[in-house]
C-alpha positions as CSV (number, residue, x, y, z in Angstrom):
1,X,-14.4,8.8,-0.6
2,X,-11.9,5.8,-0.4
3,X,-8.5,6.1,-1.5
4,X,-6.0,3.4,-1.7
5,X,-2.3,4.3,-1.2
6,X,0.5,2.1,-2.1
7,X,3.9,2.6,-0.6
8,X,6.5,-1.0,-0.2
9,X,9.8,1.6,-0.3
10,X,11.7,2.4,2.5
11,X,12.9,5.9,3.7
12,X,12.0,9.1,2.3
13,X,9.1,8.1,0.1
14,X,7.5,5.8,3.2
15,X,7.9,9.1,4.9
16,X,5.7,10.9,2.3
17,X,3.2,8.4,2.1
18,X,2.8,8.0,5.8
19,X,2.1,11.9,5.6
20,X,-0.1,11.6,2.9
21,X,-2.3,8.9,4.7
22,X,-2.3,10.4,8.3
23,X,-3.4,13.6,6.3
24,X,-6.4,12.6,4.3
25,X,-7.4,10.3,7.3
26,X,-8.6,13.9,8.3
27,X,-11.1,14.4,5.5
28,X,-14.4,14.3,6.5
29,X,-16.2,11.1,5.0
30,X,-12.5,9.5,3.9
31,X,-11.6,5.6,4.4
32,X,-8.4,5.3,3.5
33,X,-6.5,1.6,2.5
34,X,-2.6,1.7,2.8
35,X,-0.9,-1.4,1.3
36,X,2.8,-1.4,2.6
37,X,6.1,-3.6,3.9
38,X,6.1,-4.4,7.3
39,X,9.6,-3.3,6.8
40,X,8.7,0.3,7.3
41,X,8.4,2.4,10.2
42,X,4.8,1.3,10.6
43,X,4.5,3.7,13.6
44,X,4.6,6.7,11.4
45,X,0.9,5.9,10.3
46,X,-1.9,7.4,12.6
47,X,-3.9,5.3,14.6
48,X,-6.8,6.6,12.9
49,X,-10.2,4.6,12.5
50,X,-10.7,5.8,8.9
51,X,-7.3,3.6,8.1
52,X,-6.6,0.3,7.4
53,X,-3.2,-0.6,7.1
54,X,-2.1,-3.8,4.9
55,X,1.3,-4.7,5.5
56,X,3.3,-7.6,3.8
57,X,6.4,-8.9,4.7
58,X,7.6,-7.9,1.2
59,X,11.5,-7.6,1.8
60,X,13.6,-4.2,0.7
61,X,16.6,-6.0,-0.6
62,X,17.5,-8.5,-3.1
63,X,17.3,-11.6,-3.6
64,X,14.8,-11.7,-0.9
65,X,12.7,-9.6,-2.1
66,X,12.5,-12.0,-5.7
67,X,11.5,-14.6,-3.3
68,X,8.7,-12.9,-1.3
69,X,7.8,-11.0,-5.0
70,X,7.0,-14.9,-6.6
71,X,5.2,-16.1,-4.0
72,X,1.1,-16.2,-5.4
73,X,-0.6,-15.7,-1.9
74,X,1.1,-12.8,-1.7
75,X,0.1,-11.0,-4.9
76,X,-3.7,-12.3,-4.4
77,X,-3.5,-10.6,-1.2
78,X,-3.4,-7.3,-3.0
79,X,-6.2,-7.9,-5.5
80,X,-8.1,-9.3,-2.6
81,X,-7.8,-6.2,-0.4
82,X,-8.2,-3.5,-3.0
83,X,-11.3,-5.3,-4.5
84,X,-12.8,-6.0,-1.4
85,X,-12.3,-1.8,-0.9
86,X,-13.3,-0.7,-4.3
87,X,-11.7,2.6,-4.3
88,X,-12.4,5.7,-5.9
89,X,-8.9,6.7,-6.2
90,X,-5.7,4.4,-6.5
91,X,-2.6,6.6,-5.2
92,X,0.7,4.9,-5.9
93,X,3.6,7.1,-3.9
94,X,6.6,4.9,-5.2
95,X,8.3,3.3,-7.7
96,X,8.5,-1.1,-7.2
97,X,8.8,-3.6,-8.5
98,X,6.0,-4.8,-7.4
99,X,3.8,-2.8,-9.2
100,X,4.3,-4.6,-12.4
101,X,1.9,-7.5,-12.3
102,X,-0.6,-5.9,-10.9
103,X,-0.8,-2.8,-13.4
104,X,-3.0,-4.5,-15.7
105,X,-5.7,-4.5,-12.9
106,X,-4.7,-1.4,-11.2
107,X,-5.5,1.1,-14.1
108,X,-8.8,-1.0,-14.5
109,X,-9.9,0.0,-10.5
């Protein structure tokens, strides 16, 4: 099974989905493609053949964040990666912003 999990907050729910990656890392037969900031506390995540870690510099605060939000490469990076994965399952741990463009697409997948 492949499972995509999307985490760009900080803190508590990072913590979560760092859990929730590490965890079903362990399931036999389970690729599992984490899309996150390299803002987080990236050495929380397993180092685990069955996960591939995506991390953007996509910024916690504002107005930085606007900037790094508007930037096309970035956003294509997203589509790009989770295409090129085809999931079965699309696990989104947090709330962001950044989720809005891409929820056209993302309910599609």
């Amino acid at each position: 099974m492949k499972i995509a999990v999307f985490n760009y907050s900080s803190s508590g729910l990072f913590h979560y989905a760092a859990c929730l990656v590490n965890t079903l890392a362990k399931l036999p037969e389970t690729q599992i493609l984490f899309l996150t900031s390299t803002y987080n506390n990236l050495d929380l995540i397993d180092s685990n053949s069955n996960i591939k870690v995506v991390a953007q510099a996509a910024p916690h605060r504002l107005p930085a964040f606007f900037r790094w939000f508007a930037n096309p490469r970035e956003q294509m990076k997203i589509y790009r990666e989770v295409t090129r994965f085809q999931p079965d399952i699309i696990q989104i741990t947090d709330s962001h912003a950044i989720y809005v463009p891409h929820q056209w697409w993302l309910k599609r997948n």
